[in-house]
C-alpha positions, 0 to 999 in steps of 0.5 A: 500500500505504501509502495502504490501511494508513493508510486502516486505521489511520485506520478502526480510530481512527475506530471506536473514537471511534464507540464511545466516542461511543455509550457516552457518548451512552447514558450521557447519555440516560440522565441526561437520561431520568432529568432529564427525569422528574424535571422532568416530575413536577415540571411535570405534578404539583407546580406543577398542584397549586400552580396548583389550590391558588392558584385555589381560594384566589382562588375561595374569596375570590371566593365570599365577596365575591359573597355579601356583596355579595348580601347588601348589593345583594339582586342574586339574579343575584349568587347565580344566575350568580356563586356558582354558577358559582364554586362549579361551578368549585371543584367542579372544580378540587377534582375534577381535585386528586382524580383525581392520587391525592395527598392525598386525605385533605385534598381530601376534608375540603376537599370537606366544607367546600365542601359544607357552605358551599353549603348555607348559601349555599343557605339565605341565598339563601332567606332574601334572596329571601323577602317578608319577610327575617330579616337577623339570619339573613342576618348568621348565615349570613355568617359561618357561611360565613367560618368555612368558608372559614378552615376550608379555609385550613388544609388548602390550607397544608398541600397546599402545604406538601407539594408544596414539600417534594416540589420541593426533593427533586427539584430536589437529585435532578436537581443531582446528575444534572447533576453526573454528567453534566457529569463524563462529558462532561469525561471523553470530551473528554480521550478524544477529545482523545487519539485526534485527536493520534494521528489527526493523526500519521495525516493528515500522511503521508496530506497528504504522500502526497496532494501526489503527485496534485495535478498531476492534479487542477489541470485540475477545481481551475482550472474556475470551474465545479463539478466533481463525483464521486460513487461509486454510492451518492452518496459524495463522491469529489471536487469542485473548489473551485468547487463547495463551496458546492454541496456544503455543499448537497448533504451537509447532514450528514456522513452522505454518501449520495443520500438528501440529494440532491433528487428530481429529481437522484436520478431523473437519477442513476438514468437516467444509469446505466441508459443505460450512459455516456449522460448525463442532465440537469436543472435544479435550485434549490439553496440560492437559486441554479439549476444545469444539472447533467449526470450521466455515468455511468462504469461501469468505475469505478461512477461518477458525473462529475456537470458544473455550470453555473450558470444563475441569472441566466438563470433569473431573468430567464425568472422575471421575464418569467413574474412580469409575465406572471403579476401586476400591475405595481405591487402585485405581487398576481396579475393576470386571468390569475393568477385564471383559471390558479389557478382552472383548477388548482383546478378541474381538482385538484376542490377546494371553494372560493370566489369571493369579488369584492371591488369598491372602490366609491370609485374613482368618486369619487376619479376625479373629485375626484382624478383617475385618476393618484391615485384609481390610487394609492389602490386600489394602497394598498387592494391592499397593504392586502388582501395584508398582511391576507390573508398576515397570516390566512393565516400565523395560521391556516396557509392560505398555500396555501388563500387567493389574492388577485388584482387583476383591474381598477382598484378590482376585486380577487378571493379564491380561499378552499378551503373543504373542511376548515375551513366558518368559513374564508371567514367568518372571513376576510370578518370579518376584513377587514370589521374592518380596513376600518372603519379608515382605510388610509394612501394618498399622499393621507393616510389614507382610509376605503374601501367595500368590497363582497363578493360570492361565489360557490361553486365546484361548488355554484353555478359549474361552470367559471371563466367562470361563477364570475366571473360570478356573483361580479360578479352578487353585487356587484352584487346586493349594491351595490343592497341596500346589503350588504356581503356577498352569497352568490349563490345560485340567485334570484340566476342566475334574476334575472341571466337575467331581466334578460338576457330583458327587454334583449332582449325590451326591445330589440325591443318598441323596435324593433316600437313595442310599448309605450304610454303610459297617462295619468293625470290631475290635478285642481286642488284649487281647483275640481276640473278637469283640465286636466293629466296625467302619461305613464306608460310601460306594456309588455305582453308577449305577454300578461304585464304587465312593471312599470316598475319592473322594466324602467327600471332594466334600461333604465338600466344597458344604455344603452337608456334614452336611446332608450326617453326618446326614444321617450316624448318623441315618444309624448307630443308626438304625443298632446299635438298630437292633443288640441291639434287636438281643442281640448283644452288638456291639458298632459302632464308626462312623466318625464325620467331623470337621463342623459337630462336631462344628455345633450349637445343635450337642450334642443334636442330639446325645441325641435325637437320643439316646433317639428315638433309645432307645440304650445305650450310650455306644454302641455308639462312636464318632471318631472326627480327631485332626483338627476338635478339636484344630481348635477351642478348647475351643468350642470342649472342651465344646461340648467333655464334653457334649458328654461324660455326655451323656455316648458316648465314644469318640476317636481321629482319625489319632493320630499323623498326626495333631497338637498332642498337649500333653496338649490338650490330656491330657484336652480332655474327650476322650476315645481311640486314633486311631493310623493313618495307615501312621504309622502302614503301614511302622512300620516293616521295619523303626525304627522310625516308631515304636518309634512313634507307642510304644510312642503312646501307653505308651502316651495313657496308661499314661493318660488312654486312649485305643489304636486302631491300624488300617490298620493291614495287617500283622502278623508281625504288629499284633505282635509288636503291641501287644507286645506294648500293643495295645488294639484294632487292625483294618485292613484287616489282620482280616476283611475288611469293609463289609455289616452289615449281613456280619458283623454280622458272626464276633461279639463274 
């Protein structure tokens, strides 16, 4: 009975407070209302009319000294594009001080002036842009237009002088409010102090009588872990001390109800009571920490007991494993599976995005000169550059969400960028990052510069599952590392490309293995004396029917690896024609293209020997023609296998002199024969001088050292010509023969 009377004495105190509380904070509103409009006129009215007046002044000034430097400089583009512009901007601005309704009297006088100075503006223009200029005139109109500008100065002061007095009148308005305000709250403090000494009387027997149930209450205080009643509604009955700090959580405010409880334990709550006594469980992250909570409704009492435990620890260590699971162990960023998991929701979700690969391509090079452990070490730098850039363009543009990175492989890392909504996104993120990576990025072997290559693919535009979106983002890297783009958007070429040279490999791999290609010859003839007595094997394929270019299939043959046994088939091809022309009694030496992996394979000097020796031919009918890369990208080894070669007795050639590296000294080291001249330079030798500069200083360079000279793609007999005049040894080209047949070939040898 006495807890019930102190209960009531306690509401009836506490209501009254309440409606204290309400009468001052109507009361405040109030005063503030009224501060705040008068602010707000002030911020809205009187310091835009300050600002438009200031800028009218600076424009006005502005005006004047573009029309007197026009009249000094007679630059129209200082009356066309500046005074014009200034004056549209004054036209403006006086239009915005207009539409306020505040002295309109004054604007419109202002306008006038304005008005009035354009049309001698107007009139000094003419004047300046005539043949013959009257200057006196132009003086004249100067200073017309001066005396129109201090004409509004007068009138500006006045505007400003106005909304001046119209500040200070509000800014003793809004003291006095304050003064008032400040008054109330002193006011309601002493009311409020008074009613919490009567209240107090009140909490000291309600402390005396609550010190009777703390014998009861010492098994939940003693349990080190949370212990929770609440009524139906969700009010706090009762918690023990080890659940405070989840309490602080989960009663964010004083107002204490379900509402402030997460989602997942209202829903609890809700399932426990249904179930009669049963309980229901969950798990929930609450304030940085994780909690197993069990609800057990309590029906004769309306109740909820809710039973904690404490599980973070054990959640962390399970979120651990998934984070591994789930990213790259040194960055950090979201690894191959992350992709194809964000990838899959996003695509089962049917959002509009992008994948963009971006391909690191100096991994090689650091490899080799760093080694793998540092070259590792840079790209991980590259990965913590990305992540900063890309979290710094999502937390500026509020995309954290529609913006994933991922590091997929070594120097390979992949963006996922939602496109619906925002179609400059992805641009404006790939120049973001194009941007910074012209600048050096610090890496434990100091700051670097990267090359970096985008390639991207539309998801359901161009890929219609995850596979295939990885695909494609790897087919526009590689389009775009061959076009030495930075960026490349596949696009439906691009597939039909792919699948193009998926067709050639295999058809490749099986004209390999049914001997359907040949080889066409082409011959050269020596200047001197016009005979031939030498050519070059030219590999041809014609598919059921259909012509399939070298320069199509070679690179093809390059990059699937089959290129080693396509040189192999041509080495044997040209072996087995050179021993059938030598049994004619044809001394026709046959040059025959080496590739750059072919040339540095393990034993390839020893292929030539075997063959030399199975064929039964001399050295000398046959000759290597190896390009300037396949030499200078690892030129001790090629110095090596060249002086092996040539103790064999086979002569050697450089093909395409003067589109590589070119190195004098190389050249000079190399136990080479001949250099052929690139037809780049043939082709356009007529009619650019500089051209033929090159081509005379190649064939003095070569005789110099020693060297013949072939000269191919000669189409011309102009060609012809000053190429012998520059002493050029060998000539090749269509103006003699074209590649054909060898029983075509055969009708050309001397």
């Amino acid at each position: 009975m006495q807890n019930e009377k102190l209960v009531m004495r306690t509401r009836q105190v506490y209501l009254i407070i309440a409606l204290l509380g309400l009468m001052l904070a109507i009361g405040v509103y109030a005063l503030a209302a009224s501060v705040q409009n008068k602010a707000s006129k002030y911020m809205e009215t009187d310091l835009a009319v300050f600002s438009q007046v200031q800028q009218i002044g600076m424009l006005l000034s502005e005006q004047e000294r573009l029309l007197y430097e026009y009249y000094a400089t007679e630059a129209s583009s200082l009356y066309e594009k500046g005074y014009l512009q200034n004056f549209n901007q004054l036209r403006t601005t006086l239009e915005e001080m207009a539409e306020a309704n505040r002295f309109n009297t004054t604007v419109t006088d202002i306008s006038v002036q304005l008005v009035a100075a354009s049309e001698v503006a107007e009139a000094l223009h003419k004047n300046l842009m005539s043949p013959q200029t009257d200057w006196d005139l132009s003086r004249s109109q100067l200073e017309q237009i001066s005396q129109y500008r201090r004409a509004v100065l007068p009138l500006l002061n006045e505007i400003e002088t106005a909304t001046n007095r119209s500040v200070n009148e509000g800014y003793l308005s809004i003291i006095r409010l304050l003064e008032i305000t400040v008054w109330v709250v002193a006011l309601f403090s002493l009311g409020i102090a008074a009613m919490s000494f009567y209240l107090g009387r009140y909490a000291a027997r309600y402390i005396r009588l609550s010190t009777e149930n703390e014998t009861l209450a010492l098994f939940p205080k003693r349990n080190p872990n949370p212990v929770i009643r609440i009524d139906a509604q969700g009010r706090l009955l009762y918690a023990n001390p080890a659940a405070d700090a989840l309490i602080e959580q989960l009663y964010p405010t004083s107002q204490h109800s379900m509402a402030s409880f997460p989602q997942p334990l209202t829903k609890a709550l809700t399932m426990s009571s249904r179930g009669g006594e049963l309980f229901a469980q969950t798990i929930l992250e609450i304030g940085q920490r994780y909690y197993a909570i069990q609800s057990h409704w309590i029906a004769e009492h309306q109740t909820y007991d809710l039973h904690v435990q404490d599980i973070t620890e054990r959640h962390r260590a399970e979120q651990a494993l998934e984070h591994q699971a789930f990213h790259h162990p040194v960055t950090g960023i979201g690894n191959r599976s992350k992709l194809e998991k964000t990838a899959g929701q996003w695509i089962a979700e049917k959002h509009i995005f992008n994948a963009v690969m971006i391909d690191v391509s100096d991994f090689k090079m650091l490899s080799e000169n760093f080694g793998l452990a540092d070259a590792l070490a840079c790209i991980y730098s590259v990965g913590y550059f990305l992540q900063s850039s890309v979290h710094q363009y999502a937390s500026v543009n509020s995309e954290s969400e529609d913006v994933c990175l991922f590091h997929v492989a070594d120097a390979c890392f992949m963006l996922l960028v939602k496109t619906q909504g925002q179609a400059h996104r992805l641009a404006s993120l790939l120049t973001m990052l194009r941007t910074k990576f012209a600048d050096t990025i610090d890496t434990p072997l100091g700051a670097m510069r990267f090359h970096v290559t985008f390639g991207v693919s539309d998801y359901p535009v161009h890929s219609v599952d995850y596979n295939t979106l990885l695909l494609h983002t790897n087919i526009a890297v590689e389009i775009a590392l061959k076009n030495n783009q930075a960026v490349h958007y596949f696009n439906a070429d691009d597939g039909a490309y792919h699948q193009r040279r998926l067709t050639i490999t295999r058809r490749l791999e099986q004209a390999l293995e049914h001997d359907e290609l040949t080889l066409y010859y082409q011959p050269k003839q020596q200047l001197s004396d016009g005979k031939v007595q030498s050519c070059e094997c030219l590999l041809r394929w014609i598919d059921n029917g259909e012509f399939i270019s070298p320069g199509e299939f070679i690179p093809i043959a390059e990059r699937s690896g089959l290129i080693l046994v396509l040189g192999e088939w041509v080495l044997d091809s040209a072996f087995r024609q050179a021993r059938q022309w030598y049994e004619e009694g044809r001394q026709v030496q046959i040059a025959i293209n080496i590739s750059a992996r072919q040339f540095l394979q393990p034993g390839f000097t020893e292929s030539i020997a075997r063959r030399l020796r199975e064929y039964d031919i001399p050295a000398s009918l046959i000759e290597l023609e190896l390009t300037e890369t396949s030499i200078m990208d690892n030129h001790q080894l090629a110095s090596a296998v060249l002086v092996e070669l040539r103790a064999l007795g086979v002569s050697l050639s450089i093909d395409d002199f003067g589109t590589g590296y070119s190195s004098l000294a190389y050249l000079s080291a190399f136990p080479v024969d001949k250099v052929k001249i690139d037809r780049s330079f043939v082709s356009q030798m007529v009619d650019a001088p500089k051209q033929q500069a090159i081509v005379l200083t190649i064939c003095q360079l070569a005789h110099n050292l020693g060297l013949k000279v072939i000269a191919e793609g000669v189409e011309t007999d102009v060609q012809r010509e000053l190429l012998h005049q520059y002493g050029c040894d060998y000539l090749q080209g269509y103006l003699f023969a074209r590649p054909v047949p060898a029983s075509e070939a055969v009708t050309l040898f001397n």
